[in-house]
C-alpha positions, 0 to 999 in steps of 0.5 A: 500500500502506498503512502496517503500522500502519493494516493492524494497526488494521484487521485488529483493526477487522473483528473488532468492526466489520462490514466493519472500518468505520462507513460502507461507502466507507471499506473502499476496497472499490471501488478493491481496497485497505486503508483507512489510518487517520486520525492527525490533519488540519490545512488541506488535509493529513491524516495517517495513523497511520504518518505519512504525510501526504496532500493530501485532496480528500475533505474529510471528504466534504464538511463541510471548506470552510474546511478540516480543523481551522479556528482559528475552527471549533476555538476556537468548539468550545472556547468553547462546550463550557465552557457544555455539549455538549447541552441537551435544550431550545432554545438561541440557537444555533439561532434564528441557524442558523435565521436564517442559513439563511432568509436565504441559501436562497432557498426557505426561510421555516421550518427544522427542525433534524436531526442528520443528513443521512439524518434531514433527507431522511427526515422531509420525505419524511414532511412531503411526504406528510403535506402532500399527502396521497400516499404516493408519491414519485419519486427518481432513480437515482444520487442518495443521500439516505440509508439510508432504507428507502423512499429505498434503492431501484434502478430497475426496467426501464421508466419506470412499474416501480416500485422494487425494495429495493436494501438486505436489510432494506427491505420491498417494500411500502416500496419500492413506494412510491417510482419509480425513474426516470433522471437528466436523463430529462424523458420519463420523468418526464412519463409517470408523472405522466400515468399517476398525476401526483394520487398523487405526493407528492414529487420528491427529487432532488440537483439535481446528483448527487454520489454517482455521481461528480458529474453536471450536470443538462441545460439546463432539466431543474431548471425542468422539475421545477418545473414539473410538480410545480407542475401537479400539486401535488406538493412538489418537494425539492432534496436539498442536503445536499451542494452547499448552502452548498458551491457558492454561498451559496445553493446550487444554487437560487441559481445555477439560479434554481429554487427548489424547495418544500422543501431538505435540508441537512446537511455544510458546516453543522455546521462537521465536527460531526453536523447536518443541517436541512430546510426550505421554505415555511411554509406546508408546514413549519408542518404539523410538530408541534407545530403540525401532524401531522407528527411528527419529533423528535431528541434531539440536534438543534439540538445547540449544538456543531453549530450553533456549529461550523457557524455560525463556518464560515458566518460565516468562508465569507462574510467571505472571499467563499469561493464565488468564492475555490473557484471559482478553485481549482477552475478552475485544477485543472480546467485542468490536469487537462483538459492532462494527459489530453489531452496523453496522448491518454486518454478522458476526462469532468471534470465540475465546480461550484465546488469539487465536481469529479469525473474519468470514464475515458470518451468518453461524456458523462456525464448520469446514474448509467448513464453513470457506471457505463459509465466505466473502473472499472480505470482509476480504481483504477489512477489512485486507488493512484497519486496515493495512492502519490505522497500525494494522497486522493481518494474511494476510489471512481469514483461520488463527487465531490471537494471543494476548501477554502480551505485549499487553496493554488495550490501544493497543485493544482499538486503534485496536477497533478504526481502526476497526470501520474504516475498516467497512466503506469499509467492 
């Protein structure tokens, strides 16, 4: 139960903000609650506006790899306000962010700056088919690269059935531009480019999924992909928005070794402030204006606090050789999850990267958003209101990952194993 003060705040949100929230995990529609309202966030702690104050695995769902409030993300901030918050016209900000990124992400040879995730998706869907001359594009069910009409999308039965509208408001003539096929499903993919393999645009794909919960892709699906869109021309796009910067320096690609055509990034690069970037061979991106015929533009983009923000963290992230400092945490709360769920004898997949994890209510292996959504709902929510209950928050919903930070210490895992061990006598 959340404090009186957040439920007074949120009883008056809902009668100026539809569903009393701006994004709509945040109503804890999915775990059968009330949201608490956010005081302040310092570390690996948040506090509510009644005072309480929670270990948060959230993360501000995904940007806060240093933690909430680093010194060197908040002085940056403050440094660089003197001189301004937006200018409307390039600043050296972004050449270094643009630098940063060439050099860490193995597929990048030019960048364009976004204000958002959704943003950076969007327009190199829009490059893709401006470059290659299709309209179609393949995506995957489970994977979220936004609220773009064309990218809102739930799969039709069969491998060939193309997308119906999984949004009011998205056209059909827009969805049926898109295929909707399951994760880790090489078969399915294989069918469709044989049936229309010279139509397809683009692959967009999160090369492990993190919003239906957290999913490991198969041993050789990734090369699979890039292989077959090599065969048929069509442009392969890593979604890293939320693993890129965040599992490894260089992302996903550079663990796996696939390195796809184009990336999307967003999150851990602006430092907690709006951003997002996409980006790949230069021979694709310089197809964009001003050079080319691909138009996409943004007021805010390459917003200097942004790209201030999110280079101190980079810079910060690197200098501690954060990557291999995560990997650690997130192993060390692994284990003690896997011991406390065997030890109760409970049903149960952990899927994890670095310091992206995700905990399933199920026997079954989880390869893709189906088996995701075959896991213990009940169990979650009751599992969710216990840790939140004993001052632990972790996303108020089953199909979204966790995250770690450096902020979190060895003492913060070990109070989250002890609240854990709680949460499973009502599980």
């Amino acid at each position: 139960m959340v404090g009186p003060t957040s439920q007074k705040l949120f009883a008056k949100a809902k009668t100026l903000i539809p569903g009393g929230v701006n994004s709509p995990v945040r109503s804890f529609k999915n775990v059968d609650g009330d949201p608490f309202f956010v005081r302040s966030a310092h570390g690996s702690r948040i506090t509510d506006v009644d005072g309480k104050t929670y270990i948060d695995y959230v993360g501000t769902w995904g940007p806060a790899i240093l933690g909430h409030a680093p010194l060197v993300v908040t002085q940056t901030i403050h440094e660089v306000a003197k001189s301004g918050v937006s200018f409307g016209a390039p600043c050296p900000w972004e050449i270094e962010m643009a630098q940063t990124i060439v050099d860490w992400v193995p597929s990048v040879e030019k960048v364009r700056m976004t204000s958002s995730g959704t943003e950076a998706t969007m327009s190199a869907i829009r490059l893709a088919r401006g470059y290659t001359g299709r309209d179609k594009i393949i995506k995957f069910n489970g994977c979220y690269h936004g609220h773009v009409d064309h990218l809102l999308v739930a799969a039709g039965s069969g491998a060939l059935t193309h997308g119906e509208p999984d949004s009011a408001g998205v056209p059909k003539a827009f969805a049926g531009e898109t295929i909707c096929l399951p994760f880790n499903k090489p078969e399915a993919v294989a069918e469709v480019f044989e049936k229309m393999g010279e139509q397809i645009a683009a692959i967009i794909v999160e090369p492990y999924p993190g919003n239906a919960g957290f999913i490991i892709p198969q041993e050789g699906y990734l090369q699979f992909l890039k292989d077959i869109c090599a065969k048929y021309g069509t442009i392969l796009i890593f979604d890293e928005v939320m693993t890129g910067f965040r599992v490894a320096k260089g992302g996903v690609q550079e663990i796996t070794g696939v390195i796809p055509d184009m990336t999307c990034l967003g999150k851990v690069i602006g430092g907690g402030l709006p951003v997002g970037a996409f980006g790949g061979k230069a021979e694709i991106m310089d197809h964009l204006a001003p050079l080319g015929p691909v138009y996409q533009a943004g007021t805010l983009s390459g917003n200097p606090l942004a790209l201030a923000a999110g280079l101190a963290q980079l810079k910060e992230l690197d200098r501690k050789h954060g990557w291999a400092e995560l990997d650690v945490l997130g192993a060390r709360l692994e284990a003690g999850i896997r011991g406390i769920l065997k030890e109760k004898g409970l049903d149960f997949q952990f899927n994890r990267l670095g310091s992206m994890f995700c905990l399933f209510f199920t026997e079954n292996k989880i390869i893709n958003v189906d088996d995701a959504t075959g896991a213990d709902a009940a169990a979650f929510r009751r599992y969710f209101a216990a840790l939140l209950e004993d001052g632990v928050f972790i996303a108020p919903s089953p199909y979204e990952a966790g995250f770690l930070s450096l902020a979190h210490s060895t003492g913060d895992i070990d109070d989250t194993l002890d609240a854990m061990t709680k949460a499973m006598k009502v599980v």
